[in-house]
N, C-alpha and C positions, 0 to 999 in steps of 0.2 A: 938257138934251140932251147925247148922247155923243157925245164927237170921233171920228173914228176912229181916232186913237193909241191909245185905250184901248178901243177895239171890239179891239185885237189880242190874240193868244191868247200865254201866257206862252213858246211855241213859237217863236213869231216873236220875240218880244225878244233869246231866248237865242241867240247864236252859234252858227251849224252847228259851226264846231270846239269848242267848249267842250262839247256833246254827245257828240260823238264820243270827246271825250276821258273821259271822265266813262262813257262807255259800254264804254272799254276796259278803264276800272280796276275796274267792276262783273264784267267777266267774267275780269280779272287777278284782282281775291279771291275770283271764287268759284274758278276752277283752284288759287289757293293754300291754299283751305280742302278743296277735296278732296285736294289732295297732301297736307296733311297728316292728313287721315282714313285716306288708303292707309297711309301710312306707321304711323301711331299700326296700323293693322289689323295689316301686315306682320309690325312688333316684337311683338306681341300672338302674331301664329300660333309668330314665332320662340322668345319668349322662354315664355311661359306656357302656351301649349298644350300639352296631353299629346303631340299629333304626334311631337314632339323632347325627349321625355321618355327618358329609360332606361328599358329594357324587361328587354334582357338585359346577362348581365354571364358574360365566359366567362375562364375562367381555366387558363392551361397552365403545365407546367414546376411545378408544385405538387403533389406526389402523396400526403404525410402530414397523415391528414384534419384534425391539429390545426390545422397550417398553413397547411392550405385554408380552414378556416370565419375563419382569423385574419385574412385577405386580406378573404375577404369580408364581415368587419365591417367591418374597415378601411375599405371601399369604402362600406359602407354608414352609418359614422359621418362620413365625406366630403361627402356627397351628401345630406345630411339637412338640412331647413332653409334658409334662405334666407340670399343672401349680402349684406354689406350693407342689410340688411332686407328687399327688395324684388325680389333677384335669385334663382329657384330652384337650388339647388345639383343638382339630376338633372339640368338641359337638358344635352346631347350635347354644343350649340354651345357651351357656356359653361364646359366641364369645363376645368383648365388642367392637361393631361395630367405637365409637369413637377412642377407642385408636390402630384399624385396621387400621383405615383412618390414622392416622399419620403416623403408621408403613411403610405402601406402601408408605405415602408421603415423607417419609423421605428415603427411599431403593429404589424407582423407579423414573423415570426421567416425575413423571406423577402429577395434582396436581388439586383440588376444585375435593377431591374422596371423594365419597357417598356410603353409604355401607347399604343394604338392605339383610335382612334373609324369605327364604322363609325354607319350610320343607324339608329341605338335601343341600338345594341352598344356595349358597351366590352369591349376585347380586355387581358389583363392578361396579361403572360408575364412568369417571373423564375425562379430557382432558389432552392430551401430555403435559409436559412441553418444551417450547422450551428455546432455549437459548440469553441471549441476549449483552452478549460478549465474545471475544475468546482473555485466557491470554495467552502469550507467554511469553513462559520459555526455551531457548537456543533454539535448534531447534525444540522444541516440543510444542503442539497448544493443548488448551482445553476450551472447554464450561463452560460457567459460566452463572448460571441463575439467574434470578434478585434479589436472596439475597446474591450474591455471590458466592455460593457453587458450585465445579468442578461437572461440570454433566458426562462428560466422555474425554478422550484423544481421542486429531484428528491430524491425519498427515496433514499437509500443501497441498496436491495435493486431500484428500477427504474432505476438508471444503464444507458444502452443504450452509451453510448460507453467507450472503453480511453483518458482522457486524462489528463495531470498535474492533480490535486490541490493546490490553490494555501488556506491556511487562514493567517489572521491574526493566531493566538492568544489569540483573543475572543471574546464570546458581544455582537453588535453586529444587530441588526433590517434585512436587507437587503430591499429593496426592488427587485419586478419590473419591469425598465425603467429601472434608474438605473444609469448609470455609474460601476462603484466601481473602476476602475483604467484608465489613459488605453490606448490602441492605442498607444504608444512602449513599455511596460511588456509589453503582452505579447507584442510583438514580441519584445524584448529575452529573458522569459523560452522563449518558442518556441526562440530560436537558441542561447541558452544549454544550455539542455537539450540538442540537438543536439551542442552541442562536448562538454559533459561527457558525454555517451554514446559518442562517442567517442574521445575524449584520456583518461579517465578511466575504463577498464573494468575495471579490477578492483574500484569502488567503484559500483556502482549506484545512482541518487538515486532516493527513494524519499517524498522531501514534499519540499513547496515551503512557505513562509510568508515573508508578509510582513507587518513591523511596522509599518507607516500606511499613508493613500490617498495620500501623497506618492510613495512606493513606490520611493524611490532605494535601500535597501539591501533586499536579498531575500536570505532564507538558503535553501540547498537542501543538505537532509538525506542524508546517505549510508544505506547499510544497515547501518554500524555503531553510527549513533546520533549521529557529528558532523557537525555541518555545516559547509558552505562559505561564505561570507560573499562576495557582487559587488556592485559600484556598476553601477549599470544604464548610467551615462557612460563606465564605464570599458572596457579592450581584453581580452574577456573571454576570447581566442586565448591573449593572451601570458601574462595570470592564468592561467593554467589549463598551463602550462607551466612558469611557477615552480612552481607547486604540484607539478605531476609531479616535477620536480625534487627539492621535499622532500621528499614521501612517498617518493621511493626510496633517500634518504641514510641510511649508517646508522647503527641507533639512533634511527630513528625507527616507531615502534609508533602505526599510525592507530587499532587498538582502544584506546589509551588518550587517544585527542586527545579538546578536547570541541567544537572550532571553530578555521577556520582562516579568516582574516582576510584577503583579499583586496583591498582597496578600493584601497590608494595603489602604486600602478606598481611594480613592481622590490622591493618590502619583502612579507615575509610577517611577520604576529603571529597566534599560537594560543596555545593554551590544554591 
């Protein structure tokens, strides 16, 4: 025969509140299993979907077509592939517009690039970089921009630019993109040529070379056939004043000089 303690339904044993509670945590995990199904969706629309894919890609302030299609490799060797395995390099959201701008600056012959994201758009604006000497290496000519880095190889009969000619006295395999003389050096030769054009105008320089990639001593060639001799550390105003001074003492004859030796302050030796 059954009591009625055990005639009861497991309903009745159990505490109203221990239901209740137990009934709120059923509905606490299912709200937290759908928040994180939205969420896991959202990331999904954000990150992988074509939605916020790059679509276009516009580019100003670039107008020589070499340089153009340069950019947009650049752009497009950027953007290829996934980052840290798992992350698309095209999402708009994900682009990281600073380290874009170095990329193109450093892979395109282009340079002050600004990089703005609209929805599918990437906006790229910068100006051409030009060049502002051409190193000669045996018979072969290339671009050098003002931190020194080879912009591109140029045959001797397509040089577009009227710039100083900097040659090393070697036959040495230069490479597109590599830095073979630091931006301190070509500063240095930019302002130099400046003074000697004009402190020294009866003598036109007519080649540059330098003897290493260290590049402290740089000879710059007259049109007589001697050269001058600078330390790139050195005052290259007040060189260039002694110097004037010698060449116009007389008894001294610059056609038969073969180099005039400038490096230590206040001393001149030639030859």
């Amino acid at each position: 025969m059954k009591t009625k303690v055990q005639l009861q339904s497991w309903s009745e044993r159990v505490p109203p509140n221990r239901l209740e509670r137990q009934a709120k945590k059923k509905k606490a995990l299912i709200f937290l299993l759908a928040g994180i199904l939205l969420v896991c969706i959202l990331l999904y629309l954000l990150v992988y979907s074509s939605i916020f894919r790059i679509e276009k890609i516009v580019i100003s302030g670039i107008n020589e077509v070499d340089n153009f299609n340069a950019v947009q490799l650049a752009v497009q060797k950027y953007t290829k592939g996934f980052k840290f395995g798992i992350l698309p390099k095209d999402n708009i959201w994900l682009i990281n517009k600073n380290q874009l701008a170095r990329f193109i600056d450093e892979n395109a012959p282009v340079e002050e690039v600004v990089i703005s994201k609209e929805f599918r758009t990437l906006e790229i604006g910068g100006r051409e970089k030009l060049p502002v000497l051409i190193w000669q290496e045996g018979e072969q000519n290339y671009y050098l921009d003002k931190s020194g880095w080879v912009m591109a190889a140029v045959a001797k009969g397509e040089i577009k630019y009227d710039l100083p000619t900097i040659n090393r006295g070697t036959t040495t395999a230069i490479a597109v993109g590599a830095q073979i003389i630091d931006s301190k050096s070509v500063d240095f030769i930019e302002g130099a040529l400046e003074e000697l054009k004009e402190g020294l105008r009866g003598w036109p320089i007519k080649k540059i070379e330098v003897k290493d990639f260290a590049n402290r001593e740089v000879n710059f060639y007259t049109h007589e056939g001697w050269y001058i001799i600078l330390d790139i550390e050195g005052d290259t105003g007040k060189a260039l004043a002694n110097l004037n001074n010698f060449l116009r003492q007389e008894g001294v004859d610059s056609k038969k000089l073969h180099y005039v030796d400038l490096r230590i302050p206040d001393k001149i030796f030639y030859k």
